[in-house]
C-alpha positions in Angstrom: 114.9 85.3 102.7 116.5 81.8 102.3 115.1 78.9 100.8 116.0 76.6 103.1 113.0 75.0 104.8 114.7 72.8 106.8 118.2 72.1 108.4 119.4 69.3 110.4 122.6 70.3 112.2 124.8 67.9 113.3 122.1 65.4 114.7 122.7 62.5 116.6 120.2 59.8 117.9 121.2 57.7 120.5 119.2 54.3 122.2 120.4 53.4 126.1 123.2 53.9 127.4 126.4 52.8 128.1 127.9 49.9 126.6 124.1 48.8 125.3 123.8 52.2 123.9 123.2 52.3 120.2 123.3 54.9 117.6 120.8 55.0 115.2 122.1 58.3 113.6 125.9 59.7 114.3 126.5 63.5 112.9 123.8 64.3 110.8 123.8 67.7 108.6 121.3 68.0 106.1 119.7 71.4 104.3 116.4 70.6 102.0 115.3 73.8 100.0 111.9 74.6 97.7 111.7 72.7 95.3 113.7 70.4 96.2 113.1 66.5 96.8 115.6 64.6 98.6 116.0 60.6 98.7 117.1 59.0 101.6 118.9 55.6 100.9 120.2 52.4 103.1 119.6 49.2 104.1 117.0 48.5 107.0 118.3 49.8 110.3 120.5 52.8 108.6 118.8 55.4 110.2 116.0 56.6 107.7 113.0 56.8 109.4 114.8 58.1 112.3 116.0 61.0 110.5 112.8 61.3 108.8 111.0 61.4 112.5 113.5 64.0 114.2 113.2 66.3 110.7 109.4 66.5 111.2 109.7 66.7 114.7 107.9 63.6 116.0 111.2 62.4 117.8 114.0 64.5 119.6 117.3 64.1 118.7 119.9 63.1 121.4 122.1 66.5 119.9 121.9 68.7 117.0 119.4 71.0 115.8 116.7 70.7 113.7 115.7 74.1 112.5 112.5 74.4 110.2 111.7 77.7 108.1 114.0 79.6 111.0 112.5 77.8 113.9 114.7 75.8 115.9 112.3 73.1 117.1 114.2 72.4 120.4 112.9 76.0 121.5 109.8 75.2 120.9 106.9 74.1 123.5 105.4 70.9 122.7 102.2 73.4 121.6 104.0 75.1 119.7 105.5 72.2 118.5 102.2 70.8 117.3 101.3 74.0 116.0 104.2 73.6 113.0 103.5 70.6 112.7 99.8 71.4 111.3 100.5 74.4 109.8 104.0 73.6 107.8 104.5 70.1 107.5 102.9 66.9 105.8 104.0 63.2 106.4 103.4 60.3 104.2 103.2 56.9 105.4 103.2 53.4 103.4 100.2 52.4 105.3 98.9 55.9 104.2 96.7 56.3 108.2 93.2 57.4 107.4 90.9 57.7 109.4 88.4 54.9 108.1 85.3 56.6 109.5 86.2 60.4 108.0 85.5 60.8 104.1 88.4 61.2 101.7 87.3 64.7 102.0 87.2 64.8 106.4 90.4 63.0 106.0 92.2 66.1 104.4 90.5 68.8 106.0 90.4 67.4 109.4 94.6 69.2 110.3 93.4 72.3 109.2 89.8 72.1 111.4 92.4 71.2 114.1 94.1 74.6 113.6 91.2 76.6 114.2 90.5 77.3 110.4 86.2 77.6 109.4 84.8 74.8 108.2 83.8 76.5 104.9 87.4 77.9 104.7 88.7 73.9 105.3 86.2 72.4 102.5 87.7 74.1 100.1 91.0 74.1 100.5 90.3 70.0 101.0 88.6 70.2 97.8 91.6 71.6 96.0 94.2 69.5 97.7 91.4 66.3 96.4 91.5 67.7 93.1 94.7 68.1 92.4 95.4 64.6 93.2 92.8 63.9 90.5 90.4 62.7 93.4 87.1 65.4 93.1 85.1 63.0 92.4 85.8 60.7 95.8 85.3 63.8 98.4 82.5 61.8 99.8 83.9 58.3 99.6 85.5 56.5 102.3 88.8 54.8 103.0 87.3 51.4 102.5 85.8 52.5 99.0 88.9 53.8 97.9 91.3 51.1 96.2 95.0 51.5 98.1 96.2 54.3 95.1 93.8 56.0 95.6 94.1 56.0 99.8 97.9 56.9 99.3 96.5 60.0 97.3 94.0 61.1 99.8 97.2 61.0 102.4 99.4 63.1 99.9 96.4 65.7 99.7 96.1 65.8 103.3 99.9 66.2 103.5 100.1 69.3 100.7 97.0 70.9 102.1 97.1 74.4 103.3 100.0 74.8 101.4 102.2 72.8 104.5 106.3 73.2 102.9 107.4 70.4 103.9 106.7 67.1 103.4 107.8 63.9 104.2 107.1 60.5 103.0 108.6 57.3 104.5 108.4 54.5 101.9 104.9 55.4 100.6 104.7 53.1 97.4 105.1 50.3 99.7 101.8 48.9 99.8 101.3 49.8 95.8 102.1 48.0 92.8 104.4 49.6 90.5 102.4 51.7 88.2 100.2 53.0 91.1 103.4 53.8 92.9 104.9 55.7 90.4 102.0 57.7 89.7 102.2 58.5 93.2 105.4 59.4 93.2 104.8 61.7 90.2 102.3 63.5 92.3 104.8 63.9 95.0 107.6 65.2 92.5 104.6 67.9 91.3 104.0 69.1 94.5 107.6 69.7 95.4 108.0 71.1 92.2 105.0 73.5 93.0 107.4 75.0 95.6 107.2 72.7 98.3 110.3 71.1 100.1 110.5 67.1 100.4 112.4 64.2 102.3 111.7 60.7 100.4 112.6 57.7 102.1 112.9 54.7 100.0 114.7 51.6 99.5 113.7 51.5 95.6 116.3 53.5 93.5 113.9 53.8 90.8 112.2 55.7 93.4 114.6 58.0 94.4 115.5 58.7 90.7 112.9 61.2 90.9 115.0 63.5 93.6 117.2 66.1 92.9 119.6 64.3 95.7 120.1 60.9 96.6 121.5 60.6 100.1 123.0 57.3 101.3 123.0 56.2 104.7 125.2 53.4 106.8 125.1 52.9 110.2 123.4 56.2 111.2 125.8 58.2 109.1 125.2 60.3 105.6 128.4 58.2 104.0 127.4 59.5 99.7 125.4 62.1 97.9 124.2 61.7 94.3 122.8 64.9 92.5 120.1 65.1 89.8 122.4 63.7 87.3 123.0 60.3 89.6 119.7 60.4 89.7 119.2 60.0 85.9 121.7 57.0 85.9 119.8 55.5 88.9 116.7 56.1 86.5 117.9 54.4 83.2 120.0 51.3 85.1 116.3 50.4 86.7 115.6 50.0 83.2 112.3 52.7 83.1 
């Protein structure tokens, strides 16, 4: 059994038509395994949250394949579609989208609720997610209570629970100050190291010095790679 959770295979994402059309990504391959966190790099308009959208599934590529844990996501109906979403893969926003009228807990178990699972069966596995964000003691507290680390934590325990294996996060120390942010991103380095699969997009390499890889975009096109030990330069020129 391979590794690999998901696969972009030559993926291209194309606006209009024509001579207005424009490419926001041109080619794209990409493999992400367990275990294994991923930074995406570029300046704004490179193509990093489109990639991040077509590798959870929430946009379709123009051409290519995106093929999670063997599933080739063009061959899937838009239930189906919906289905693997819930089931295998967890997205992280910077503006973190809870629900402000669901508890940090009915935040996290509402996906799995959605996929059928008991409501016993959901509080649980909530309550793990919660606690391993070192949040058990806000399962009852609501967005609005919650200071914005905090929020961001509640949306990474949504995005781990039920064990999804993939997750993505797009900028999600944005709305944090530093140390909040990087405690966040600690949390989002333990989880992948837990066996999850991850796709970080950030614009802060200090940020991305937590991957394994550190993917550069320009113009909708992977144009550098930086393994772990980049990563670790990356790390000490930010001067942490």
């Amino acid at each position: 059994m391979t590794d690999t959770v998901v696969r972009l295979v030559g993926v291209t994402q194309q606006y209009g038509q024509g001579g207005t059309a424009v490419s926001a990504l041109s080619g794209v391959d990409l493999e992400v395994s367990r275990g294994e966190l991923v930074a995406v790099m570029g300046a704004s308009g490179s193509g990093k949250s489109t990639l991040l959208s077509i590798a959870g599934g929430l946009a379709t590529p123009t051409t290519g394949e995106v093929i999670i844990e063997g599933e080739y996501l063009s061959e899937q109906s838009p239930s189906q579609l919906a289905r693997l979403r819930r089931r295998s893969l967890g997205f992280v926003f910077q503006d973190f989208n809870l629900i402000p009228t669901l508890t940090a807990l009915e935040n996290v178990t509402l996906p799995l609720e959605l996929d059928g699972f008991r409501s016993r069966v959901a509080r649980r596995a909530g309550k793990d997610a919660l606690a391993s964000v070192s949040l058990a003691d806000k399962l009852d507290a609501y967005p609005d209570d919650l200071s914005g680390g905090q929020q961001q934590r509640v949306a990474i325990a949504r995005a781990v629970v039920g064990g999804r294996r993939l997750i993505l996060a797009d900028e999600p120390t944005g709305a944090l100050d530093s140390a909040t942010g990087e405690l966040v991103l600690r949390m989002l380095r333990s989880r992948v190291d837990a066996g999850a699969a991850g796709i970080l997009v950030t614009h802060e390499p200090r940020h991305a010095a937590f991957a394994d890889r550190i993917l550069f975009l320009r113009d909708g096109r992977i144009v550098d790679e930086t393994a772990r030990d980049g990563a670790d330069s990356l790390l000490r020129g930010a001067g942490r």
